[in-house]
DSSP file (Angstrom, degrees, kcal/mol; ACC not computed):
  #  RESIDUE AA STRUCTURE BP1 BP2  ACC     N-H-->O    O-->H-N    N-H-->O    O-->H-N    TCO  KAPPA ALPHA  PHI   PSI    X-CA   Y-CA   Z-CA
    1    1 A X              0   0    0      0, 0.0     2,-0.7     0, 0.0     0, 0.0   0.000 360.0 360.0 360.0 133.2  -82.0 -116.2   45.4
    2    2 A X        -     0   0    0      0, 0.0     2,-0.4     0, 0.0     0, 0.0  -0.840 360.0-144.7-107.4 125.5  -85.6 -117.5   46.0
    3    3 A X        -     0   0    0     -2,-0.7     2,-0.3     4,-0.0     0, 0.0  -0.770  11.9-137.7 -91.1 147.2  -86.5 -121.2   44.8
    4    4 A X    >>  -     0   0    0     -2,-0.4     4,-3.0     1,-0.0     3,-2.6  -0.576  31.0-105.2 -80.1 135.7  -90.0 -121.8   43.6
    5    5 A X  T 34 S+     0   0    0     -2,-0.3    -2,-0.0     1,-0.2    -1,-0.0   0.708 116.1  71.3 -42.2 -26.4  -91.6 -125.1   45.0
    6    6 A X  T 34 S+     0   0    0      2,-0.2     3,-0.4     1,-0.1    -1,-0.2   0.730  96.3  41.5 -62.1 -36.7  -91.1 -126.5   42.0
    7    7 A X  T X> S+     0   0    0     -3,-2.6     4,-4.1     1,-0.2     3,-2.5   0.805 111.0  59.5 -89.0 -26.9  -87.4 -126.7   42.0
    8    8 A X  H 3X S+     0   0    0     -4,-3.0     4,-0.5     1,-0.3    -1,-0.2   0.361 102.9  48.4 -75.1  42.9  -87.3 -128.0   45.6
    9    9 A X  H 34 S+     0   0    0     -3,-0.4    -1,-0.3    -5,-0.1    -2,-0.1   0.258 108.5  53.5-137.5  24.1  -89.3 -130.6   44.8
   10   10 A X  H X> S+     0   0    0     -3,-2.5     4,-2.3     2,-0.1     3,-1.5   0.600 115.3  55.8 -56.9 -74.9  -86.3 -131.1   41.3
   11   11 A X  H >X S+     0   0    0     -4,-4.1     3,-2.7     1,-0.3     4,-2.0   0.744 110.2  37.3 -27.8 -84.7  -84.1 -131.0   44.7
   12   12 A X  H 3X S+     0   0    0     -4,-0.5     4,-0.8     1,-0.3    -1,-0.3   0.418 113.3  50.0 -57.3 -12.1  -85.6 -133.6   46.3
   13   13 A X  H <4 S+     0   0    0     -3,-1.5    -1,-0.3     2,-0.1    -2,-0.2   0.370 113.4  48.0 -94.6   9.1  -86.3 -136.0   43.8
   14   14 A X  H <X S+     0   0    0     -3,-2.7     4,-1.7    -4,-2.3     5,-0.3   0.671 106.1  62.3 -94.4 -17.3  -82.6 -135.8   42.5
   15   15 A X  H  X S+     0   0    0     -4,-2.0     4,-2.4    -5,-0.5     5,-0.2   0.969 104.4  41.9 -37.9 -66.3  -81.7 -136.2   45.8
   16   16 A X  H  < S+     0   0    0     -4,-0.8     4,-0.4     1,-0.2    -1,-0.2   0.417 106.8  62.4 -40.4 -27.2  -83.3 -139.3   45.9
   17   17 A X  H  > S+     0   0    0      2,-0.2     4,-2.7     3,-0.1    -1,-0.2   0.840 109.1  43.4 -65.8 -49.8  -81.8 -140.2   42.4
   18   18 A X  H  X S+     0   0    0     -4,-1.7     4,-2.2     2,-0.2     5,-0.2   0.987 112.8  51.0 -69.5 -57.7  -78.1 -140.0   44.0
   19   19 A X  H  X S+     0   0    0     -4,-2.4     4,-2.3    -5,-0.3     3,-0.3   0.973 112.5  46.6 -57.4 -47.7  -79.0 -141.8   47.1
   20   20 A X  H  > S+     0   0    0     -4,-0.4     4,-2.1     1,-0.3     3,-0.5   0.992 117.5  44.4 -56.9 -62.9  -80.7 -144.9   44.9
   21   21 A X  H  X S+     0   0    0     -4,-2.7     4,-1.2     1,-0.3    -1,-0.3   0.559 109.8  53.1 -73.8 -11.3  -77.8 -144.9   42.8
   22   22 A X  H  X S+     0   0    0     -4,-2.2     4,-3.6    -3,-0.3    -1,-0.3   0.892 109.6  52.4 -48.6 -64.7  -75.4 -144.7   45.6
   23   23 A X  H  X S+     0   0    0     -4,-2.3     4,-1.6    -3,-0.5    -2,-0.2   0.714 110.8  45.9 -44.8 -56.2  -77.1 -147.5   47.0
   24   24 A X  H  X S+     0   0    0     -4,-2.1     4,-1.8     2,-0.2     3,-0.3   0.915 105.9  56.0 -34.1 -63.3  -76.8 -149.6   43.9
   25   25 A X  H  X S+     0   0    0     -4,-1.2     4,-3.5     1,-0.3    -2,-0.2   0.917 108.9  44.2 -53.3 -51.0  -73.8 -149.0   43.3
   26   26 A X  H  X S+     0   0    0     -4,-3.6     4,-1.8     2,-0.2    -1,-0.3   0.836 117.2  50.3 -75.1 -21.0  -72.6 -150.2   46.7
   27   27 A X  H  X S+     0   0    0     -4,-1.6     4,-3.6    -3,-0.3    -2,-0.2   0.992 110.9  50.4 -47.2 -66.2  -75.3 -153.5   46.3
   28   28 A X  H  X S+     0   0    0     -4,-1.8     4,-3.0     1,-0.3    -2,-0.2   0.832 108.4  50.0 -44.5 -67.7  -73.8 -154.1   43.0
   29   29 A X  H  X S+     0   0    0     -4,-3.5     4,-4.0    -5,-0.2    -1,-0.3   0.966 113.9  47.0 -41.8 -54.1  -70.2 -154.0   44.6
   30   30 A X  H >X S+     0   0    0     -4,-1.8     4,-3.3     1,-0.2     3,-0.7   0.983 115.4  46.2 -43.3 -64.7  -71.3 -156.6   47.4
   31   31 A X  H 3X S+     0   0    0     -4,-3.6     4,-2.3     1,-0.3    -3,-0.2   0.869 111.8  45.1 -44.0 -68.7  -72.9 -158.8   45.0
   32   32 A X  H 3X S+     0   0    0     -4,-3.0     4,-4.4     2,-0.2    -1,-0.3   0.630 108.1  59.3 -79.2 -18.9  -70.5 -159.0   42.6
   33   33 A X  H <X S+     0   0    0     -4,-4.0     4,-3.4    -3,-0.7    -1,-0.2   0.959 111.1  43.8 -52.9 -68.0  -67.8 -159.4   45.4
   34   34 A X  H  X S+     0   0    0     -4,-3.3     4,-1.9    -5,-0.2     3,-0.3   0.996 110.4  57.6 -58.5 -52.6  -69.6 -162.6   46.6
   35   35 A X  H  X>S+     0   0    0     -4,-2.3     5,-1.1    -5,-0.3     4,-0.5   0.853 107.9  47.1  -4.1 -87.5  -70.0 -163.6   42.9
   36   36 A X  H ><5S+     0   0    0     -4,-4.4     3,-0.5     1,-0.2    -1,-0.2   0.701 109.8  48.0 -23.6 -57.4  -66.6 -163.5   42.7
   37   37 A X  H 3<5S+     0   0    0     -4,-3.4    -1,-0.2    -3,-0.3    -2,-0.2   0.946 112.1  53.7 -59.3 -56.2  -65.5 -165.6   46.1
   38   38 A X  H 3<5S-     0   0    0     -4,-1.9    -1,-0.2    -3,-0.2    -2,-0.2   0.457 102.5-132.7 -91.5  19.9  -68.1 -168.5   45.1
   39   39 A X  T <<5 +     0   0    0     -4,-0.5    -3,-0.1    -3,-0.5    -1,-0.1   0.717  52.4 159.0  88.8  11.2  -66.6 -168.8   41.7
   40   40 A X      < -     0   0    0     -5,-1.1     2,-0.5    -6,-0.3    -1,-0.2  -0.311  42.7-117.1 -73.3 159.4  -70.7 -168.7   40.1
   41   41 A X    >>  -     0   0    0      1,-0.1     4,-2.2     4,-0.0     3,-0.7  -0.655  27.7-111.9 -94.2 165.1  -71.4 -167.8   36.7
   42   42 A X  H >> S+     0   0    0     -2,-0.5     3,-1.5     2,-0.3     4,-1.2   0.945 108.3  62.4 -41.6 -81.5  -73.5 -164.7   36.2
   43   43 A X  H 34 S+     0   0    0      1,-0.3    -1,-0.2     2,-0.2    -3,-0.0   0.523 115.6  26.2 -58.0 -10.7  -76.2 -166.1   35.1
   44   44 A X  H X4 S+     0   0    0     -3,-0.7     3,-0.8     2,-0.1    -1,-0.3   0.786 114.3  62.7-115.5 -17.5  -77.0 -168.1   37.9
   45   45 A X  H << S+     0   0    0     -4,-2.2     2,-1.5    -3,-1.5     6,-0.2   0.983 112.6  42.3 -71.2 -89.4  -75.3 -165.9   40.6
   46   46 A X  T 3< S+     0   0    0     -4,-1.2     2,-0.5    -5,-0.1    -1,-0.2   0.237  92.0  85.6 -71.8  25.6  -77.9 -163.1   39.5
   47   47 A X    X   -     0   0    0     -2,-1.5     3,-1.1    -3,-0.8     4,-0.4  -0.946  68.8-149.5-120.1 129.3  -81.0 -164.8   39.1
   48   48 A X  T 3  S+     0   0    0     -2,-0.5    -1,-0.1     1,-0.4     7,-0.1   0.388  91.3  61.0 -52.0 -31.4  -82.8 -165.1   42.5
   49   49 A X  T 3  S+     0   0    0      1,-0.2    -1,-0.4     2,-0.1     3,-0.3   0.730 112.8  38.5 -91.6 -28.5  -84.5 -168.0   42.1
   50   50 A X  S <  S+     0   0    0     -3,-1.1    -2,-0.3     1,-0.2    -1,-0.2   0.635 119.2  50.4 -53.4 -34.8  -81.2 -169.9   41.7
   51   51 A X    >   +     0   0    0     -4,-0.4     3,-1.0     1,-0.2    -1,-0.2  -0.519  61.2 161.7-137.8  62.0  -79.7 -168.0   44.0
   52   52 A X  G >  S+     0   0    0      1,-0.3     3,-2.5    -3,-0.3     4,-0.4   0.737  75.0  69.6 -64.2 -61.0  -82.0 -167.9   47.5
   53   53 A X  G 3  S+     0   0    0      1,-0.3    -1,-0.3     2,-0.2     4,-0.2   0.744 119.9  12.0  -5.4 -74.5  -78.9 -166.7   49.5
   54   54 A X  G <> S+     0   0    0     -3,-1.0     4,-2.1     1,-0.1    -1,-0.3  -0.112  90.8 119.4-106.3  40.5  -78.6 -163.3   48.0
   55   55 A X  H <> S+     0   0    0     -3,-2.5     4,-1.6     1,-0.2     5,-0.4   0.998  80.6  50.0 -97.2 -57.3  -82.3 -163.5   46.2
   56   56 A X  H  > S+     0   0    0     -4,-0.4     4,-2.0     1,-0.2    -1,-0.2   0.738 107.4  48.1 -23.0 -59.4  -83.1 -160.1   48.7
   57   57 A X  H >> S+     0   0    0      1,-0.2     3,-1.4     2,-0.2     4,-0.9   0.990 113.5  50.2 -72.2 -65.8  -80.4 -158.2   47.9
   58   58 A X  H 3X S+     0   0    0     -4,-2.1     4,-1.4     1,-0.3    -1,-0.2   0.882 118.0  40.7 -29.9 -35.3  -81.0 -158.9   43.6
   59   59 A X  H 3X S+     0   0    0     -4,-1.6     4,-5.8     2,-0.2    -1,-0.3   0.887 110.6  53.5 -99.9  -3.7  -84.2 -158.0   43.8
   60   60 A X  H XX S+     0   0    0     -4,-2.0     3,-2.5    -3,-1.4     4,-0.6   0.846 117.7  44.8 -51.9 -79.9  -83.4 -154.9   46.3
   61   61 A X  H 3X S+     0   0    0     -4,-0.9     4,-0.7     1,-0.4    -1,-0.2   0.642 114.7  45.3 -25.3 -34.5  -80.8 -153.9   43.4
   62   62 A X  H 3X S+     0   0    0     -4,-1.4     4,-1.5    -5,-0.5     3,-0.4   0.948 112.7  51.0 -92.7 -38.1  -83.4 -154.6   40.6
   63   63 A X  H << S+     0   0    0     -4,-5.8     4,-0.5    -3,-2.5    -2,-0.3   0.593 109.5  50.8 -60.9  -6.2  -86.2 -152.6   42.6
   64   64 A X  H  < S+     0   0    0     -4,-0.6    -1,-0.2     2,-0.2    -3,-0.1   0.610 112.5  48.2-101.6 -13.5  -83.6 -149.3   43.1
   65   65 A X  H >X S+     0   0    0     -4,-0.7     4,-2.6    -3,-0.4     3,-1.0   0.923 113.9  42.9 -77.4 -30.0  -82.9 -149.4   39.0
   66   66 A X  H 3X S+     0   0    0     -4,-1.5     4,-1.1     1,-0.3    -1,-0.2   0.765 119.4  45.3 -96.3 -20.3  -86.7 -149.6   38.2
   67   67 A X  H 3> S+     0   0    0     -4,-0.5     4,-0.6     2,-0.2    -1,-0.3   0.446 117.1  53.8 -89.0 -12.0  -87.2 -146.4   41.5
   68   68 A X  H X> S+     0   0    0     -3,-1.0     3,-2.9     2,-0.2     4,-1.7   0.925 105.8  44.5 -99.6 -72.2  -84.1 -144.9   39.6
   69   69 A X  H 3X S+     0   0    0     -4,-2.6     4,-1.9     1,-0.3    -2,-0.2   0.764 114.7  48.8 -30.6 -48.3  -85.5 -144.8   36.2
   70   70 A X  H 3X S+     0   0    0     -4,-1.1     4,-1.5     2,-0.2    -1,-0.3   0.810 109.2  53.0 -62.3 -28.4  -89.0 -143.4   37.5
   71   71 A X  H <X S+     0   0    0     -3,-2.9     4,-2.1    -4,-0.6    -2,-0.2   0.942 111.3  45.4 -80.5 -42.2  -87.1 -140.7   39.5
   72   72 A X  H  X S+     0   0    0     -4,-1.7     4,-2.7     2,-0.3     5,-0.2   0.929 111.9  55.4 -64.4 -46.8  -85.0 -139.5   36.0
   73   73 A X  H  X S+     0   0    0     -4,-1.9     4,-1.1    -5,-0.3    -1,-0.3   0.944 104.0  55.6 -66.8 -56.6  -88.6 -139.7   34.4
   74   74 A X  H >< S+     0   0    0     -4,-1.5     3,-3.4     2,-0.3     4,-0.3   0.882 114.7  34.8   9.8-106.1  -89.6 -137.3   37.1
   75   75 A X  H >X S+     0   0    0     -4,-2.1     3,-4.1     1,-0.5     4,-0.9   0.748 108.5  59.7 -56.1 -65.6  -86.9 -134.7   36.2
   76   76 A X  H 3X S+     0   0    0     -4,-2.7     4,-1.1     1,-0.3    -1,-0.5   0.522 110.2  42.2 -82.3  -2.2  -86.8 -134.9   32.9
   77   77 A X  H <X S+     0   0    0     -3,-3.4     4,-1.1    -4,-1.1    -1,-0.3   0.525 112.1  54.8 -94.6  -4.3  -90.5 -134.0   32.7
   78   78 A X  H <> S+     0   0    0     -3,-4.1     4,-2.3    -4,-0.3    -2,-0.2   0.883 110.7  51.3 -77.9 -46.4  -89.7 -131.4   35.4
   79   79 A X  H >X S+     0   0    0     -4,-0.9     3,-1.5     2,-0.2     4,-1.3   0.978 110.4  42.4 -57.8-101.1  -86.9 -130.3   32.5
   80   80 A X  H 3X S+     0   0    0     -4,-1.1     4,-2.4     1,-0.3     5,-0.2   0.779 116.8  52.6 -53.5 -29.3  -89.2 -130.0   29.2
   81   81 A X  H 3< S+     0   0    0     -4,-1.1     4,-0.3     1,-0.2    -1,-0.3   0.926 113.8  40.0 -45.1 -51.5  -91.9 -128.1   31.6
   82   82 A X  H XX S+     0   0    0     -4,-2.3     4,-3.3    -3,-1.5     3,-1.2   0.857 116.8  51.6 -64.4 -44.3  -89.4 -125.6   32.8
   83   83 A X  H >X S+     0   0    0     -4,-1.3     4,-1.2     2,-0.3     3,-0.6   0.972 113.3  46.7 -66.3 -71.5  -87.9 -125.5   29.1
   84   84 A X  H 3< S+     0   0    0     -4,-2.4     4,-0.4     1,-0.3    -1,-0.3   0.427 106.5  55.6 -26.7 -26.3  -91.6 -124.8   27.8
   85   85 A X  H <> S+     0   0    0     -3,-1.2     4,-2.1    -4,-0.3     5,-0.4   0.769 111.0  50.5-104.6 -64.0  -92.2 -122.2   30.3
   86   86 A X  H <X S+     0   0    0     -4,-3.3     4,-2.1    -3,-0.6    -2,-0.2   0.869 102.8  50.8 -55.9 -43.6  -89.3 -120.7   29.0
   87   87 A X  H  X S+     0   0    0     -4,-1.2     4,-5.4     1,-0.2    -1,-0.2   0.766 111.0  54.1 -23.6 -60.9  -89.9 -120.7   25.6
   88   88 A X  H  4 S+     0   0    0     -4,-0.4    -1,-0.2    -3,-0.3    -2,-0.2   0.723 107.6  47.8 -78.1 -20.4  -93.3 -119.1   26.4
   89   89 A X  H >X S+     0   0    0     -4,-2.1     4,-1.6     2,-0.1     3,-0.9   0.765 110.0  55.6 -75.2 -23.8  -91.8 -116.2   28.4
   90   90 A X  H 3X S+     0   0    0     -4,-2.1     4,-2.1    -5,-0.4    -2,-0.2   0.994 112.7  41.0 -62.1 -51.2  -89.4 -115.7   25.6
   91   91 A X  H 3< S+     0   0    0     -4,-5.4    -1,-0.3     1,-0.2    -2,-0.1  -0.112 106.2  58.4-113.5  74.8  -92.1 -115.4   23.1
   92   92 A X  H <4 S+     0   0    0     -3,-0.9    -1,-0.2     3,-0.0    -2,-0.2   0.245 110.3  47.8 -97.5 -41.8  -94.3 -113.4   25.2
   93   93 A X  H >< S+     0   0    0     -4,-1.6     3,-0.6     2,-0.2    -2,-0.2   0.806 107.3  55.7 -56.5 -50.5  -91.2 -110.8   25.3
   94   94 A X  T 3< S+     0   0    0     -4,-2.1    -1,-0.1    -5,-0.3    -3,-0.1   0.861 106.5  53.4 -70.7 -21.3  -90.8 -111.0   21.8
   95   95 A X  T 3  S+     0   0    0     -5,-0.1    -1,-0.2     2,-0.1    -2,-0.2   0.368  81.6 108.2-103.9   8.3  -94.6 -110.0   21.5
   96   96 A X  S <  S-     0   0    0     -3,-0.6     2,-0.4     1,-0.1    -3,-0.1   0.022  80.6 -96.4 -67.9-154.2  -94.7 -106.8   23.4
   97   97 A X    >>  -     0   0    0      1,-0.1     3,-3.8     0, 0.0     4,-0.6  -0.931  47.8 -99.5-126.9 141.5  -95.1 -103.5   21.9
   98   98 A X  G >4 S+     0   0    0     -2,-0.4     3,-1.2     1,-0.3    -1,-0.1   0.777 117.9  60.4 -13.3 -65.8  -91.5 -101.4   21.3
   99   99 A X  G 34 S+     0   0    0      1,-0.3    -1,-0.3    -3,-0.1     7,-0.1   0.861  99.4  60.8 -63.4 -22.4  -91.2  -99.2   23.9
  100  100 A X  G <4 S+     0   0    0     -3,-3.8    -1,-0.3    -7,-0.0    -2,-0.2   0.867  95.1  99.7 -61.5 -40.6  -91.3 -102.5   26.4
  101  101 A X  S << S-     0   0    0     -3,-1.2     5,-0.3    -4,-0.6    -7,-0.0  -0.125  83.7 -98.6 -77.8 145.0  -88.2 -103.5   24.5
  102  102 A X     >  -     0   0    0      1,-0.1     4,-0.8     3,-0.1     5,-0.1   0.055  22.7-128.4 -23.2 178.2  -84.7 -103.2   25.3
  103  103 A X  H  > S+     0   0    0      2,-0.1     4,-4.0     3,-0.1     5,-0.3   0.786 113.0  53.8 -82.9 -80.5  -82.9 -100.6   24.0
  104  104 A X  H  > S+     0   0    0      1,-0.3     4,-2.8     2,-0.2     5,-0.1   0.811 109.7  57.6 -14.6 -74.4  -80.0 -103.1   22.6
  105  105 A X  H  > S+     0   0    0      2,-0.2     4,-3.9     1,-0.2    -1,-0.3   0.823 108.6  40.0 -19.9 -71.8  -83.2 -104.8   20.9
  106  106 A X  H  X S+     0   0    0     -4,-0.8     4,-2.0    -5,-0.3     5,-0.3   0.901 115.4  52.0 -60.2 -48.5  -84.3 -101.9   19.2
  107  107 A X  H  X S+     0   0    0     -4,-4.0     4,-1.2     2,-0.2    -2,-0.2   0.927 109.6  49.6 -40.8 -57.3  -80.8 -100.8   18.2
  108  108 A X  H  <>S+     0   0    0     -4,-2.8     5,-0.9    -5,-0.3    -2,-0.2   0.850 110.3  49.2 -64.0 -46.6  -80.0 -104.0   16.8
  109  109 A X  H  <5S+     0   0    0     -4,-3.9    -1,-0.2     1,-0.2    -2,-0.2   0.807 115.8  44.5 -72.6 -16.2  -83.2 -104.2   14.7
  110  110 A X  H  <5S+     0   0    0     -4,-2.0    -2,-0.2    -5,-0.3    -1,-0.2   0.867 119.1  36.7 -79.2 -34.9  -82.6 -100.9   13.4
  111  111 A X  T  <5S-     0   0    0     -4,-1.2    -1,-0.2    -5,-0.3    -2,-0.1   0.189 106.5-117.4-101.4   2.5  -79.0 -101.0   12.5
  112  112 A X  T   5       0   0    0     -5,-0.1    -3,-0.1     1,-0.1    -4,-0.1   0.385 360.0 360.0  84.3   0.3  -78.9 -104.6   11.4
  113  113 A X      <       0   0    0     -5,-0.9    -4,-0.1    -6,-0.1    -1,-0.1   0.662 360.0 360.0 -83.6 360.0  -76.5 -106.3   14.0
């Protein structure tokens, strides 16, 4: 099976999706662990400027959602191309002339199925 450049580069930016979100996930843990221990409310635990101590790590965590979202934006326009591209081979197929078509095809249309 041969990939087109086009999907490795699907590959490599969902790679990159997983790994951000990996990454999050385990920030998220940290953070919320210290949360937890110094007994802070949310709202001041996660806002940076309140919170100087872990204001790197917040804003890592808010820069990996906003890198996450772009990556998804990525794919999913990688998604309707490929879907579009299909579309257009399908009816490109549909617009040859008989003898190009399947057997099955012709069968079907002739016999009703």
């Amino acid at each position: 099976m041969s990939v087109s450049a086009s999907d490795r580069e699907l590959i490599a930016v969902m790679r990159q999706y997983f790994a951000a979100k990996a990454e999050l996930e385990s920030l998220k843990e940290k953070l919320e662990t210290a949360r937890q221990a110094a007994g802070d409310a949310i709202a001041v635990f996660y806002d940076p400027r309140q919170n100087p101590e872990h204001a790197v790590d917040l804003q890592r965590s808010h820069h990996l959602k906003g890198e996450m979202a772009s990556l998804m934006q990525r794919a999913e326009a990688w998604g309707r191309a490929a879907s579009a591209a299909d579309r257009k081979d399908t009816s490109e197929a549909e617009a040859q002339p008989e003898e190009w078509q399947s057997f099955e095809r012709r069968a079907d249309a002739l016999f009703g199925a």
